[in-house]
C-alpha positions as CSV (number, residue, x, y, z in Angstrom):
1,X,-29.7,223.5,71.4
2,X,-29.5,226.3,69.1
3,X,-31.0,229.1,71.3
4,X,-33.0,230.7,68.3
5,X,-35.0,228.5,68.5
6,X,-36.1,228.8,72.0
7,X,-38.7,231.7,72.8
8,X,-36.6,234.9,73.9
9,X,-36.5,234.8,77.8
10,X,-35.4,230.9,77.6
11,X,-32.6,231.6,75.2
12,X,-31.1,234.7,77.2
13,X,-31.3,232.1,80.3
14,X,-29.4,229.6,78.8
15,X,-26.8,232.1,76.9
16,X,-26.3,233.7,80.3
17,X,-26.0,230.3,82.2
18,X,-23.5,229.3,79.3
19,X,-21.0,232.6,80.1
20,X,-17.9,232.3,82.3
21,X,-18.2,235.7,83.4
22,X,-20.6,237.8,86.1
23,X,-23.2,237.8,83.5
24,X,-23.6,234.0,84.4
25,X,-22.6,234.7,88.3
26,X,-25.7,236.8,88.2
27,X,-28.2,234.5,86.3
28,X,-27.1,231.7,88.8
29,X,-28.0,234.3,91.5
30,X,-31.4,234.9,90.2
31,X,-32.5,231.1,89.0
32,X,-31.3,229.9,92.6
33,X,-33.9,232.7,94.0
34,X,-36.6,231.3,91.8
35,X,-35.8,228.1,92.6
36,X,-36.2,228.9,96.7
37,X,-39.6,230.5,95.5
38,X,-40.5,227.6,93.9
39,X,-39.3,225.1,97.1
40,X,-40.9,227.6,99.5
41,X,-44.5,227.2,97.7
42,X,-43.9,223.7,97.8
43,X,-43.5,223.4,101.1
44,X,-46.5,225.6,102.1
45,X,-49.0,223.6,99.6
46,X,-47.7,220.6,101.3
47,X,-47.6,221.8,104.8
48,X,-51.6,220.4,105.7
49,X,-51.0,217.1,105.1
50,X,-47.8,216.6,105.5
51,X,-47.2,214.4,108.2
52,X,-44.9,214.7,111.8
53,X,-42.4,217.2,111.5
54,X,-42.4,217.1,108.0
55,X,-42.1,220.7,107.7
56,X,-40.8,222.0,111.2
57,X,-37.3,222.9,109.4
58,X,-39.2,224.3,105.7
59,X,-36.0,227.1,105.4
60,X,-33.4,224.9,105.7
61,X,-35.1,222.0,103.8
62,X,-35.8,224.5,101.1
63,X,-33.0,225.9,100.6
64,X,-31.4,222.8,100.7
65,X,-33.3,221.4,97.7
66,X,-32.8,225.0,95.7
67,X,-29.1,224.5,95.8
68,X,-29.5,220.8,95.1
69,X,-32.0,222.0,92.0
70,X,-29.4,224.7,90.9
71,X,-26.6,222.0,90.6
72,X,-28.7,219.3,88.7
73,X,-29.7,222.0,86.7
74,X,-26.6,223.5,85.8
75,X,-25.0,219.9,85.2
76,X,-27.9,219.3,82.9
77,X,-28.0,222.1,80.9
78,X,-27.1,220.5,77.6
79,X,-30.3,218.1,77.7
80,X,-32.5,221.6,77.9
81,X,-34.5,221.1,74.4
82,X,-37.0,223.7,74.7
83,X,-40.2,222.0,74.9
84,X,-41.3,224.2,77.9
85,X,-40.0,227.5,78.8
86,X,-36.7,227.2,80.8
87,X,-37.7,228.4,83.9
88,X,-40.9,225.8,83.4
89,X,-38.0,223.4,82.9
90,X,-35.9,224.6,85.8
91,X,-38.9,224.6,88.5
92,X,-39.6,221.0,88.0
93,X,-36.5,220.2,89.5
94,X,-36.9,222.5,92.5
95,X,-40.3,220.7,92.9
96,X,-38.7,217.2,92.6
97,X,-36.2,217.8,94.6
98,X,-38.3,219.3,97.6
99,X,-41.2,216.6,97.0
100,X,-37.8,214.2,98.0
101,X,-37.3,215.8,101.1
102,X,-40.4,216.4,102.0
103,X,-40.9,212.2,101.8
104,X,-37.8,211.6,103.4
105,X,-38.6,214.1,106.6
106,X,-41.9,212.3,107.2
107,X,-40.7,208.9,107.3
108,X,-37.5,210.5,109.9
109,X,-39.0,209.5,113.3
110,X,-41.1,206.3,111.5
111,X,-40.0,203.0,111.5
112,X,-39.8,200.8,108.7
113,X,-40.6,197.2,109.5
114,X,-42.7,194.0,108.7
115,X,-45.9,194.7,110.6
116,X,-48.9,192.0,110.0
117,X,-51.4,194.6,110.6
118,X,-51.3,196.2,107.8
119,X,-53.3,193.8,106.0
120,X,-56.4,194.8,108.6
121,X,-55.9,198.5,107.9
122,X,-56.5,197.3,104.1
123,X,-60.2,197.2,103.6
124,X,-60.2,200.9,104.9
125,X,-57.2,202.5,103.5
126,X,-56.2,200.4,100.3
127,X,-53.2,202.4,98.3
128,X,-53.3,203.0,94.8
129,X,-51.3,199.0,93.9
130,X,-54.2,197.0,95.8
131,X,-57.1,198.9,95.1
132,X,-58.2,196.7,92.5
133,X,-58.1,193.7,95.0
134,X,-61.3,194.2,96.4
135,X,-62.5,190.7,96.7
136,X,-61.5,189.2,100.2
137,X,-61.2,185.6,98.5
138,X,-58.4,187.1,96.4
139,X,-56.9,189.2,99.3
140,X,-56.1,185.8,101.3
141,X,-54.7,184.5,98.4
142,X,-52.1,187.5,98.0
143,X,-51.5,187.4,102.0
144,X,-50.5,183.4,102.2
145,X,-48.3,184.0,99.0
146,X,-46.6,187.0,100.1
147,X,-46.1,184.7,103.6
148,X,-45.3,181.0,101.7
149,X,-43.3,182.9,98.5
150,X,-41.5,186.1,99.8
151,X,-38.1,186.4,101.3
152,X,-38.2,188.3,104.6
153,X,-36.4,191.1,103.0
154,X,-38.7,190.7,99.9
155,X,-41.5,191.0,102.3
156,X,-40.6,193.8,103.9
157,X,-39.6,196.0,100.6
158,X,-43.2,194.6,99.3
159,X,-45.0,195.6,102.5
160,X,-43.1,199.2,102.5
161,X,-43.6,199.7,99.1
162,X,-46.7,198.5,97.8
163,X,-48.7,198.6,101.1
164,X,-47.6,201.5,103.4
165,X,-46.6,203.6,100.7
166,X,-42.8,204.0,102.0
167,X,-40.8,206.1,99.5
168,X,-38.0,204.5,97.5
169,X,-35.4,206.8,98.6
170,X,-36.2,206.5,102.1
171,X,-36.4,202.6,101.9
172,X,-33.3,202.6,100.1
173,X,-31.4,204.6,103.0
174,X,-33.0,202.7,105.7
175,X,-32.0,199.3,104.0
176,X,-28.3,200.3,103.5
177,X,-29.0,199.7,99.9
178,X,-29.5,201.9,96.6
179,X,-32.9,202.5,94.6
180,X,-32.2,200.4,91.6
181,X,-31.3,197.3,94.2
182,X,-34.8,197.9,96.0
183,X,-36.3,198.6,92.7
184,X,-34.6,195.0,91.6
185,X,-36.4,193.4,94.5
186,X,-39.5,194.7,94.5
187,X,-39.8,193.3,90.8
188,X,-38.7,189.8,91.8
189,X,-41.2,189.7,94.8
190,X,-44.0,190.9,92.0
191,X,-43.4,188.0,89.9
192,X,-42.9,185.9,92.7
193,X,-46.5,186.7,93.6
194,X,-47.8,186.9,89.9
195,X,-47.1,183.3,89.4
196,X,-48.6,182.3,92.7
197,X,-51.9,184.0,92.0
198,X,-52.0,182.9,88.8
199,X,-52.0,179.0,89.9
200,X,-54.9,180.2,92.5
201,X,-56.8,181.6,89.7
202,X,-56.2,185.3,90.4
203,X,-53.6,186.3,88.1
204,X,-55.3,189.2,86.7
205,X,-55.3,191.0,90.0
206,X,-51.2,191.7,90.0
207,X,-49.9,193.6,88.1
């Protein structure tokens, strides 16, 4: 990125990150403060609803995710392109990287596990995936194919995912496994279940 073409206080950022001198000892020392700002805030506009003890250890989780921010950011330099202003650029990964921690902490003392239930707390508290199935005709036909067409682990990664809103990473650790292998299942259980509601007739409501 030729940094005269970023606005002034981005391009002395990334000319000072780019030094091998105190100049870029410094700058590292004031981004990693932002980037504690940034995780701190975070935490705070979280801290209502987040859930268990979630936020009981907010220093240490936050200044866990500013050093893991500072490294991404640092290894990541070279796809900086300037379409926000760096320290825009730079925040976000303070933000992602506390949001991650954040999911992970309020899943550490729940279990994750196939629970039938769920499917009664559905009418009340529907996530975002089955909101659309609102039709109780449909929602059997979605609960005997998930039941007849799942795997047990497909069930349970479906269940997590789609239903009690587990995160991937958290699923991921629990299961021993990695995000693109849960991500891999998740899909095949989808289209699993597409094709079964599609021979019931309710193919639209899967997506």
């Amino acid at each position: 990125m030729n940094t005269l073409e970023l606005d002034q206080e981005s391009a002395e950022w990334l000319r000072a990150l780019q030094r091998d001198d105190r100049v870029r000892d410094d700058a590292i020392g004031r981004l990693h403060a932002l980037l504690l700002r940034v995780s701190r805030a975070e935490v705070s506009r979280r801290r209502a609803s987040a859930q268990g003890r979630a936020t009981d250890d907010g220093d240490d989780l936050c200044m866990q995710a500013a050093n893991d921010a500072l490294m991404a950011i640092l290894a990541k330099l070279g796809t900086y392109r300037g379409d926000a202003r760096f320290t825009t650029w730079a925040c976000k990964f303070a933000i992602y990287e506390t949001s991650s921690r954040l999911r992970r902490a309020a899943w550490r003392e729940r279990r994750v596990e196939l629970d039938d239930s769920v499917w009664d707390r559905l009418p009340d508290a529907a996530p975002p995936t089955l909101q659309r199935i609102e039709n109780d005709q449909v929602m059997a036909a979605l609960r005997q194919a998930v039941d007849e067409q799942l795997t047990e682990r497909q069930r349970l990664i479906f269940q997590s995912v789609t239903m009690d809103d587990v995160p991937i990473d958290v699923l991921a650790e629990r299961l021993n496994s990695s995000r693109g292998a849960i991500y891999k299942t998740l899909h095949d259980a989808r289209a699993k279940l597409r094709r079964a509601l599609i021979e019931a007739g309710h193919g639209e409501h899967i997506s």
